[in-house]
N, C-alpha and C positions, 0 to 999 in steps of 0.2 A: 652887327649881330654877334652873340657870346657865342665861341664857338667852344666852349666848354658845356651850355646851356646844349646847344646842339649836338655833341657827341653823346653826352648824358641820355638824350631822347633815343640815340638810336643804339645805343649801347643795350638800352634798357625795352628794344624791339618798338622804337617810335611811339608817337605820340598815345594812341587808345593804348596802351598797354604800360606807358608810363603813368597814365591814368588814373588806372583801375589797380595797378599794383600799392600807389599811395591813397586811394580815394579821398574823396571829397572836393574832386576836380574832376572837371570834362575835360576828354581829349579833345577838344574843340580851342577850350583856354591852355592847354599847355602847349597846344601848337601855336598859337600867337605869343607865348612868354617868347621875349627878346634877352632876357635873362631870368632866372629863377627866383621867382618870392621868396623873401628872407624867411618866410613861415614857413618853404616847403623845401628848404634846401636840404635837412637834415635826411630827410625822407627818400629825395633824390638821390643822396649819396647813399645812402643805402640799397636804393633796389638799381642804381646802376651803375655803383662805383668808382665814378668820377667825383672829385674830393671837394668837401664845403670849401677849401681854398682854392681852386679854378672855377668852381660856379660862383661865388661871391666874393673874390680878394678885399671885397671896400668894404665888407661884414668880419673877415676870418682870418684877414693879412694874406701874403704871396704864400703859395706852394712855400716850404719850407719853415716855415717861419714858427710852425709848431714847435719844432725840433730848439729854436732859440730862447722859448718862452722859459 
């Protein structure tokens, strides 16, 4: 399990309210994400401030690596 995937959810007051703050997802299927849809990462890191590079490093590279681009 990502555990960046799941701080994100509770960061951002769990599941229903991760939800409904990006919509167009049920908090039903973002309690089953094992990690974050590439389509909804960006979203993610917005309403809950865990970074597009801990929810998907295989899409965004490691933490840091912005800084090297």
């Amino acid at each position: 399990m990502n555990e960046a995937c799941e701080r994100a959810k509770q960061q951002a007051g769990g599941p229903s309210a991760l939800a409904k703050a990006i919509g167009g997802v049920t908090s039903q299927a973002v309690s089953q994400w094992q990690r974050v849809p590439a389509n909804r990462v960006l979203d993610v890191e917005r309403v809950s401030g865990v970074s597009r590079h801990e929810l998907r490093p295989d899409i965004y590279g490691p933490v840091g690596q912005e800084a090297a681009e």
